[in-house]
C-alpha positions as CSV (number, residue, x, y, z in Angstrom):
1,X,7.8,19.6,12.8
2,X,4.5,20.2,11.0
3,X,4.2,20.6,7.6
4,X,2.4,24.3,8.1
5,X,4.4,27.6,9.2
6,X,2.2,29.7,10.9
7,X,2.9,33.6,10.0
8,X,1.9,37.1,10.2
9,X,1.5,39.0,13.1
10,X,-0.8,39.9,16.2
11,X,-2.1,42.9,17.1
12,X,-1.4,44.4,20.7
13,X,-3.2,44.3,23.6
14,X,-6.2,42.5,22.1
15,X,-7.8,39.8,23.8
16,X,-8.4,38.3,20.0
17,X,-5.7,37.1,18.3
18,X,-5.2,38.8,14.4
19,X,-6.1,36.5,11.6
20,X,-3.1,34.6,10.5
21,X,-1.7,33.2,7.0
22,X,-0.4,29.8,6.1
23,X,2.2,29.3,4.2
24,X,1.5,26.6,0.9
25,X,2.8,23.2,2.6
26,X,5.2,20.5,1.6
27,X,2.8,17.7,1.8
28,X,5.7,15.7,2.3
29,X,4.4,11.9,4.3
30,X,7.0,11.7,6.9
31,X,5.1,10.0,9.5
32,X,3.6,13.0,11.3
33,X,0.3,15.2,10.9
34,X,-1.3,18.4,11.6
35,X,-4.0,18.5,14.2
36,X,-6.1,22.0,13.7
37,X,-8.0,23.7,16.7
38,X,-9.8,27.1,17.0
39,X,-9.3,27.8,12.8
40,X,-8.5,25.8,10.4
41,X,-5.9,25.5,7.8
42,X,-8.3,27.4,5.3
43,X,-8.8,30.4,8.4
44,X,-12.0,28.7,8.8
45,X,-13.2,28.4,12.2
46,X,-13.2,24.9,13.7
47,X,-13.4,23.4,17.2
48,X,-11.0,22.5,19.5
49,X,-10.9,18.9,19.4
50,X,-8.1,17.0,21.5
51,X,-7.8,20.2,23.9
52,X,-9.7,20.3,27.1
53,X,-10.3,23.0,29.5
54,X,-10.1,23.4,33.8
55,X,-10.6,26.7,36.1
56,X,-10.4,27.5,39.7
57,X,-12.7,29.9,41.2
58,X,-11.7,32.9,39.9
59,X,-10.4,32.1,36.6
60,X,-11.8,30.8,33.5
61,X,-11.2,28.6,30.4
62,X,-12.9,29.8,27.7
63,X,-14.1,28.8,23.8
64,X,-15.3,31.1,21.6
65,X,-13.7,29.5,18.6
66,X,-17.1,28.2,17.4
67,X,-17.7,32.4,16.8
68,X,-14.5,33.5,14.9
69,X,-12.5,34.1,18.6
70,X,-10.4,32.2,20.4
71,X,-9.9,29.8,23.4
72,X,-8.8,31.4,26.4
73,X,-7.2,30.8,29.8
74,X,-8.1,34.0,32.3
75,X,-7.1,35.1,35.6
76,X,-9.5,37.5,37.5
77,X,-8.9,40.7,40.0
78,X,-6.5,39.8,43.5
79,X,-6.8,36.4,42.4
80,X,-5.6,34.0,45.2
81,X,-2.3,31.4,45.0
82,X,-4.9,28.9,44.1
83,X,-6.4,30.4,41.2
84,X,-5.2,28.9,37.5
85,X,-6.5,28.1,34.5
86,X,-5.4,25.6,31.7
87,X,-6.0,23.9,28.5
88,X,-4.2,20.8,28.2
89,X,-3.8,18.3,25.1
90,X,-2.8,15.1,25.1
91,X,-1.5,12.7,22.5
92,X,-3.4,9.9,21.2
93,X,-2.5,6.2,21.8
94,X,0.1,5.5,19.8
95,X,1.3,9.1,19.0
96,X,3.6,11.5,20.2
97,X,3.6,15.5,20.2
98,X,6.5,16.7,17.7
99,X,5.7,20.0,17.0
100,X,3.2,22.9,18.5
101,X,2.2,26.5,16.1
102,X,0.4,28.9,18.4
103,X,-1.1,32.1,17.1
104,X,-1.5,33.2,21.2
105,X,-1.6,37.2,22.5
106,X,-1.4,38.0,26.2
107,X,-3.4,40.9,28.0
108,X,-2.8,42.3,31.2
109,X,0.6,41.4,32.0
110,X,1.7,45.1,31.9
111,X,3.5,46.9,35.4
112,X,5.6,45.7,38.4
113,X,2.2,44.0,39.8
114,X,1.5,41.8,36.8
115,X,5.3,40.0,37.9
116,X,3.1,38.2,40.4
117,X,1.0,36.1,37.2
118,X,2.7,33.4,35.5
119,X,1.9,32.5,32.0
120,X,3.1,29.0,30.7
121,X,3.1,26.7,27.5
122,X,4.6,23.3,28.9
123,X,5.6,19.6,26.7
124,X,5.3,16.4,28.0
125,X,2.1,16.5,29.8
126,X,3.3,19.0,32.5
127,X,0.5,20.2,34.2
128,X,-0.2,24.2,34.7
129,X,2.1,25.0,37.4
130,X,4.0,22.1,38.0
131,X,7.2,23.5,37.2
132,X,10.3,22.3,35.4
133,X,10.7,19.3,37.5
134,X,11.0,16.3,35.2
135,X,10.4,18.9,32.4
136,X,12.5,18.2,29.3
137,X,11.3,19.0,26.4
138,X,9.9,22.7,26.0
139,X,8.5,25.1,28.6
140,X,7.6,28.8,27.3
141,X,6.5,31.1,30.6
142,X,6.3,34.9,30.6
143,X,6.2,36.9,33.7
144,X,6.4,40.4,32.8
145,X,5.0,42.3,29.6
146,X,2.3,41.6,27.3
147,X,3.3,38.3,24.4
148,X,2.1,39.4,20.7
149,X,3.5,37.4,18.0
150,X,3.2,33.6,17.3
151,X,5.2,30.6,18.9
152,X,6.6,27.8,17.0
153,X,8.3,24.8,18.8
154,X,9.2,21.9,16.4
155,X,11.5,19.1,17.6
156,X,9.5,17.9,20.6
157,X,9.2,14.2,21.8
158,X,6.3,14.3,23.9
159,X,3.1,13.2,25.6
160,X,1.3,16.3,25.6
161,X,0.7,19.9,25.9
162,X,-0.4,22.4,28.5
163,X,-1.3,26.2,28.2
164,X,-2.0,27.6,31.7
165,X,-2.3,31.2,33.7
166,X,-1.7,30.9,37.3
167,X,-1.7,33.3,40.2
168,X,2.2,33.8,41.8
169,X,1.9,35.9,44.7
170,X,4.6,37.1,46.7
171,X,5.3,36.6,49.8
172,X,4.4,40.0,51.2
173,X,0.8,39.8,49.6
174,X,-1.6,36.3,48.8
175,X,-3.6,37.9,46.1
176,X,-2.3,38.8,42.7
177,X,-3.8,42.3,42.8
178,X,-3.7,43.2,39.5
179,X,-7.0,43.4,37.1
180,X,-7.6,40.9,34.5
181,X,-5.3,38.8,32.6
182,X,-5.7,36.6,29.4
183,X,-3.8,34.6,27.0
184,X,-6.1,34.0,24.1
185,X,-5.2,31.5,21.0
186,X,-6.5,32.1,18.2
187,X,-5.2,28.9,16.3
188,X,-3.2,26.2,17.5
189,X,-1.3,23.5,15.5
190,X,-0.3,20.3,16.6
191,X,2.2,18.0,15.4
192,X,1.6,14.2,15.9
193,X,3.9,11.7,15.5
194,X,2.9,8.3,14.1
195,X,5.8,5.7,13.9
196,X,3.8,2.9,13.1
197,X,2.6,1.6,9.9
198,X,-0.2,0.1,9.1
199,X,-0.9,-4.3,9.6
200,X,-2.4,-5.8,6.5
201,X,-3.5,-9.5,6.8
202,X,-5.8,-12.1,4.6
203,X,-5.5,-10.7,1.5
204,X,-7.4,-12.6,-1.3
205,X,-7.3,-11.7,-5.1
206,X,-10.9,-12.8,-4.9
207,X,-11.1,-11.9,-9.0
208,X,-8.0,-12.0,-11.5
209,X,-9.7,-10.1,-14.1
210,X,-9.0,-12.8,-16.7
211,X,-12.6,-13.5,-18.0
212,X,-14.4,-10.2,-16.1
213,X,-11.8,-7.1,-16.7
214,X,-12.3,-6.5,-13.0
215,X,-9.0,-7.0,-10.8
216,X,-10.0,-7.4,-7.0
217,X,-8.7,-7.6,-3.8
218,X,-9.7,-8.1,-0.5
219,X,-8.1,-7.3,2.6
220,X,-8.3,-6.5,6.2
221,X,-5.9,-3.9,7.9
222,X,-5.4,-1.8,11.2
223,X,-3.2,0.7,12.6
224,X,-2.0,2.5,16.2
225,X,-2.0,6.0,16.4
226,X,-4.1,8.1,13.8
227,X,-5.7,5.7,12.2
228,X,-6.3,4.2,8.6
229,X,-6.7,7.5,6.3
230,X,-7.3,5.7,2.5
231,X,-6.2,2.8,0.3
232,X,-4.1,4.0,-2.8
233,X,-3.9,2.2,-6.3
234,X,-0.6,3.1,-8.1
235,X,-0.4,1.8,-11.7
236,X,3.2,1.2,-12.8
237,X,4.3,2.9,-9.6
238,X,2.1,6.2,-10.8
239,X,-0.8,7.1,-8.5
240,X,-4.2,5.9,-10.2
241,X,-7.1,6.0,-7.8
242,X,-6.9,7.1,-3.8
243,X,-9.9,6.1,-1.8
244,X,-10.7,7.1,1.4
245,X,-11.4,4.4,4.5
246,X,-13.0,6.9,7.0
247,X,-15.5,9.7,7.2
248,X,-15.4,13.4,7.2
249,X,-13.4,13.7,9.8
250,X,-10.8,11.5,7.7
251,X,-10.0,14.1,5.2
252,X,-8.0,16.5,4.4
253,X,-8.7,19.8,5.9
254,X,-7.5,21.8,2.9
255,X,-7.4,20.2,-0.4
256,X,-6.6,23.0,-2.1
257,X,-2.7,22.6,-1.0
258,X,-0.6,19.5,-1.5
259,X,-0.2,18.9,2.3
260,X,-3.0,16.0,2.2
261,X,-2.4,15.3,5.8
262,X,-4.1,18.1,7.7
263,X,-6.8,17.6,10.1
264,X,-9.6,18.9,12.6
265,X,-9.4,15.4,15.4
266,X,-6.5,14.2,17.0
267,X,-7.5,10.3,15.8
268,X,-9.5,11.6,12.3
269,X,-9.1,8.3,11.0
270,X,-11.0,4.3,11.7
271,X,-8.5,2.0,13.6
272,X,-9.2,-1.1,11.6
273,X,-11.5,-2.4,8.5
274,X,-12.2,-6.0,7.2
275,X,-12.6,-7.2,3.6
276,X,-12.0,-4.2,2.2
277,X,-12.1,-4.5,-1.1
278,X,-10.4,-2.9,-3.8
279,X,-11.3,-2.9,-8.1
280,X,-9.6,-2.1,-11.3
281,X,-11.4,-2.1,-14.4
282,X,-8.5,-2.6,-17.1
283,X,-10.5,-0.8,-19.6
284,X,-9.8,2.5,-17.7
285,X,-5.9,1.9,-18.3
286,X,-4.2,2.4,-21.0
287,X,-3.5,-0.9,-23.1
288,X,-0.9,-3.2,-23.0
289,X,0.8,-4.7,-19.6
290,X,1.0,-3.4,-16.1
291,X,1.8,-3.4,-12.5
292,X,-0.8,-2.6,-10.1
293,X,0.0,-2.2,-6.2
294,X,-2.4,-1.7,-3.8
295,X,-1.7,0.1,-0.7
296,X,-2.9,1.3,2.6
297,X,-2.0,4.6,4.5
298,X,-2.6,5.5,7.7
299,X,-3.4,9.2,9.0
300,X,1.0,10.2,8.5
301,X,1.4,8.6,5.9
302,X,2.7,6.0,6.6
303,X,2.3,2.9,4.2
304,X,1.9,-1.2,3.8
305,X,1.9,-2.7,0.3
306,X,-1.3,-4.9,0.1
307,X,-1.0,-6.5,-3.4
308,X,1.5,-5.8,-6.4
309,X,0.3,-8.1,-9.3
310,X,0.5,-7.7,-13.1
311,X,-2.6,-6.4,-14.7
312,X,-3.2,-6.4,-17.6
313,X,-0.5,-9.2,-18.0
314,X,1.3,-10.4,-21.3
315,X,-0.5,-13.3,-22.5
316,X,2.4,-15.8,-22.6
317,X,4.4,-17.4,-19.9
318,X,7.5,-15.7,-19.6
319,X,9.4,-12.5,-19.9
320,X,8.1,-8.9,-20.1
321,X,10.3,-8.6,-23.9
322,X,7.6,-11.7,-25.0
323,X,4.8,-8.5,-25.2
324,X,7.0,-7.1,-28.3
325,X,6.4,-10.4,-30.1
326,X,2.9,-10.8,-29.3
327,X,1.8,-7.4,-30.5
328,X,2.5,-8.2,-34.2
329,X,1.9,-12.1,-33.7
330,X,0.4,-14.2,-36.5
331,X,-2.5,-16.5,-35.5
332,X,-4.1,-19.7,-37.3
333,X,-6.2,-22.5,-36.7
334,X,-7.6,-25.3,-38.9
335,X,-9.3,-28.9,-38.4
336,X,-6.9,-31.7,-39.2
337,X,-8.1,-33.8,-41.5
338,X,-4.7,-35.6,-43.9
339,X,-2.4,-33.1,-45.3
340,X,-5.1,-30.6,-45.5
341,X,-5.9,-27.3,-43.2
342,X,-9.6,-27.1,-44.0
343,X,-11.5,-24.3,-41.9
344,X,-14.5,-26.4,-42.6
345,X,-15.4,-29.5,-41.9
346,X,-18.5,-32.6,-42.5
347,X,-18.2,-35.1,-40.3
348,X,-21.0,-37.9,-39.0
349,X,-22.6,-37.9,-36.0
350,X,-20.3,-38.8,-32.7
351,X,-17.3,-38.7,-34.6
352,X,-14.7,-36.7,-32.4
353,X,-12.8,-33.8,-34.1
354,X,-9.3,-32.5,-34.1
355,X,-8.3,-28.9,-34.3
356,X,-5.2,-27.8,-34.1
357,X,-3.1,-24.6,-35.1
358,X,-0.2,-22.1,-34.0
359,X,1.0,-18.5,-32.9
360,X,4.1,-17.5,-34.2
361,X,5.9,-14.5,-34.6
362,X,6.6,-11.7,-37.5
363,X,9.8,-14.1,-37.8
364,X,7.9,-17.5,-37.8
365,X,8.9,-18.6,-34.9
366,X,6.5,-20.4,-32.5
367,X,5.6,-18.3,-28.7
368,X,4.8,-21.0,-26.3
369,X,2.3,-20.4,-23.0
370,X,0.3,-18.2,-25.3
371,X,-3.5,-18.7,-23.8
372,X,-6.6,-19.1,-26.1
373,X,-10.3,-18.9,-25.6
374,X,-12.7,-21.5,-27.4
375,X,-16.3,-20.9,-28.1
376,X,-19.0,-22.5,-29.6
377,X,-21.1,-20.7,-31.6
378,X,-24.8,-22.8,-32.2
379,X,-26.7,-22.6,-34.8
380,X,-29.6,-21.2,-33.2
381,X,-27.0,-18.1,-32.1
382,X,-26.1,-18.7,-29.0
383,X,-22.4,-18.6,-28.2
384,X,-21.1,-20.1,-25.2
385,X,-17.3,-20.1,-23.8
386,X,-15.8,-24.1,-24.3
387,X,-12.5,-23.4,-22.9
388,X,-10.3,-21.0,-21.5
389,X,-6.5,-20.9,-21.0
390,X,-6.1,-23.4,-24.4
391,X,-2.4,-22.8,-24.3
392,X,0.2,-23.2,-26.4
393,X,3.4,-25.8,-26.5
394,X,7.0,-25.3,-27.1
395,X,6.8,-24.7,-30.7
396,X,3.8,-22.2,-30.8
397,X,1.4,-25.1,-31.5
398,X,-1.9,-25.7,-29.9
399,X,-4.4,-28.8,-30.2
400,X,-8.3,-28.8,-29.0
401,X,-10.2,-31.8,-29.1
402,X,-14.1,-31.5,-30.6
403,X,-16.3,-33.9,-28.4
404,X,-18.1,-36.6,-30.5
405,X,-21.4,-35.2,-28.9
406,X,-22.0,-32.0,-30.3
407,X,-24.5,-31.2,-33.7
408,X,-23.4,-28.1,-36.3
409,X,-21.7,-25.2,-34.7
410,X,-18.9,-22.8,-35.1
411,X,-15.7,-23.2,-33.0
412,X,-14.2,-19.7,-32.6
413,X,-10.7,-19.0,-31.0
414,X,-9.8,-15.8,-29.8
415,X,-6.4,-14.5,-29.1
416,X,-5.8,-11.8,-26.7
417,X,-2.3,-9.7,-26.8
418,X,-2.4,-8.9,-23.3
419,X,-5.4,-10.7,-20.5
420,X,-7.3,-8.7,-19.7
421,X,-8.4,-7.7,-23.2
422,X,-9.6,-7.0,-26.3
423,X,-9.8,-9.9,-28.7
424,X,-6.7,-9.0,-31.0
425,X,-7.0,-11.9,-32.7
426,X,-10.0,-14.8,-33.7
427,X,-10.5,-17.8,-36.7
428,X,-13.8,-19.8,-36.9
429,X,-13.9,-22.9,-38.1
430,X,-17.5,-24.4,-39.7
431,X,-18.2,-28.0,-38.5
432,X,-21.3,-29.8,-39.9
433,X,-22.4,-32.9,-38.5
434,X,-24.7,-35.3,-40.1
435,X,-26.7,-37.8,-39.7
436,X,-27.9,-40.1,-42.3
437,X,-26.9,-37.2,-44.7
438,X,-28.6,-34.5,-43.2
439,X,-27.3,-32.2,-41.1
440,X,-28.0,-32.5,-37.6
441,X,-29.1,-30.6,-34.6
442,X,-29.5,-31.0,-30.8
443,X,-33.1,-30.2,-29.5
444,X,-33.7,-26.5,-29.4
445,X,-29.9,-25.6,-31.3
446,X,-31.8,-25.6,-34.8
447,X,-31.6,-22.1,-36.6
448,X,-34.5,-19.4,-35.8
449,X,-37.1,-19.9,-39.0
450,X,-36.7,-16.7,-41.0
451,X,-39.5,-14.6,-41.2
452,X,-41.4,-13.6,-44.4
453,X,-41.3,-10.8,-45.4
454,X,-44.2,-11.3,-48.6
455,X,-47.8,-9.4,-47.3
């Protein structure tokens, strides 16, 4: 049954229904949503989308829900056996009706003559009329006095809805000669049923985040019944971001309480999208490692898991404990030259160079599959990325190989605690190279001239 009690009561013998109140809402997701016609969940009023009218000659269907009334079925004066008036609804592919809230009054149906007019609310698609034949799931009908207060059916399994006023003469008379009779609703609630969740195909981490920050995903996705209401980001299993995949129609009606799937349209919500993308920006979480699931909901809530990946992720190959030992990790790096560690080195001209250091622990002990970035930093100033994902072996240790074709730079190596993420961590090591004793520089690397600063 919907999420929504309708309550309050109407006042007699009006042919507009009293103003109700809605009780605050569970906003549980249990695969069903609320489908608002005449006023909203806010008392606003709305249309009557998913309901349509039909009249005989002598009767009416009417809408004045768009004015603050309601929508209305009415029988005219000695109306004949053929006169009859409905509005019907009917479930949306891929849905079923579980639940109907009317806020409905009758007029008219007062004295021994009124017998003779038949009011009925049938399930399961029954038209106005037809009976009980084949008629299973709910049929409310009044015959006799006047119908004030509100009418709440949950537990239904059906195709659809029909509110109708028919004439039922007797069979001493063919007119129903009474004067005129009315069931107005006010607001009407109906509860769909959605069993399906959403299908999610070609899903592409089109970015890891590693070098840019930015996790993304791409995806494509449909659903059968109410359609797809809005991908969801959980962090750590926490909701982080919700956005939504349709238009206005694909919201909820009343954000102000927690029932989030409340809504105006029978289908609110797109059947399908392609490449949808979804981004995280790890500087909006908070640091060190994480989980983050993507997920789509359709219009009930139900839900498909797109992506769970770790982002930001420890920066070693292995366990989740590893993060411990990286947070207070000791990091070094020197160019190997004997039995010394120099941090700067001379070397001629196309002679390759060695550099080679470790990450260890607060205990000394080596963390392999740790991953470093290597720049070069030119003399001129510019500072490109060399390598990325320099990782380390068994024993914490690390070696990068210096081509033999470079002039005098700066190698830096930066260390990262988690990826992706602030540099925790960096060494720079000076290289010179020379040639015939001067140091040397590629074309258009040479430092910037310094400008005087003597008038």
């Amino acid at each position: 049954m919907s999420r929504s009690l309708l309550v309050g009561a109407l006042g007699a013998a009006s042919t507009v229904c009293a103003t109700l109140a809605l009780a605050p809402a569970a906003g549980a997701a249990d695969g069903t949503y609320d489908v608002y016609a005449c006023k909203g969940p806010t008392g606003s009023p709305v249309g009557v989308a998913g309901w349509t009218s039909s009249a005989t000659s002598g009767a009416g269907a009417t809408d004045g829900c768009a004015g603050g009334g309601p929508f209305s079925v009415t029988v005219g004066l000695n109306a004949a056996e053929t006169t009859r008036a409905a509005w019907s609804f009917a479930a949306p592919a891929g849905t079923r009706v579980a639940g109907v809230q009317l806020n409905r009054a009758t007029q008219g149906f007062g004295g021994a003559k009124a017998s003779r007019l038949v009011y009925e609310l049938n399930a399961d698609g029954q038209a106005a009329g037809a009976g009980l034949e084949g008629l299973t799931q709910f049929r409310e009908d009044q015959d006799q006095a006047d119908l004030t207060a509100p009418v709440t059916k949950p537990g239904l399994d059906a195709s659809g809805l029909s509110l109708g006023l028919r004439c039922s003469p007797t069979a001493n008379s063919a007119t129903c000669p009474n004067g005129t009779a009315s069931v107005n609703v006010q607001q009407a609630v109906v509860t769909l049923k959605d069993a399906a969740a959403p299908s999610v195909g070609n899903v592409q981490q089109t970015d890891s985040g590693d070098v840019s920050g930015v996790l993304r995903t791409k995806f494509d996705a449909s659903d059968v019944g109410g359609g797809l209401y809005r991908v969801r980001t959980l962090v750590d299993g926490q909701p982080f971001l919700n956005e939504g995949l349709g238009d206005a129609n694909c919201a909820d009606a009343d954000p102000a309480t927690p029932d989030t799937f409340q809504y105006l349209t029978p289908q609110p919500c797109v059947p399908s999208v392609a490449g949808r993308e979804v981004a995280v920006d790890y500087r909006k979480l908070s640091p060190g490692p994480h989980t983050v699931q993507t997920d789509v909901q359709d219009a009930a809530g139900n839900t498909t898991t797109v992506s769970a990946v770790p982002f930001p992720k420890a920066n070693v190959d292995g366990t989740a404990a590893d993060y411990e030992r990286l947070r207070t990790a000791s990091f070094r790096a020197w160019f190997v030259k004997g039995s010394k560690h120099p941090r700067s080195l001379s070397v001629n001209v196309g002679t390759r160079t060695t550099v080679r250091g470790d990450v260890v622990d607060k205990k000394g002990k080596g963390i392999a599959g740790v991953r470093l970035d290597v720049y070069h930093v030119l003399a001129n100033g510019k500072r490109t990325l060399a390598k990325t994902g320099l990782k380390t072996r068994t024993n914490g240790r690390f070696t990068y190989i210096v081509s033999s074709r470079i002039d005098t730079r700066k190698i830096q190596m930066t260390y990262r605690i988690v990826r992706p993420g602030p540099v925790s961590n960096r060494r720079t090591l000076a290289l010179r190279v020379t040639k015939k004793g001067k140091t040397f520089y590629l074309p258009g690397n040479k430092p910037k001239a310094k400008k005087s600063t003597k008038k």
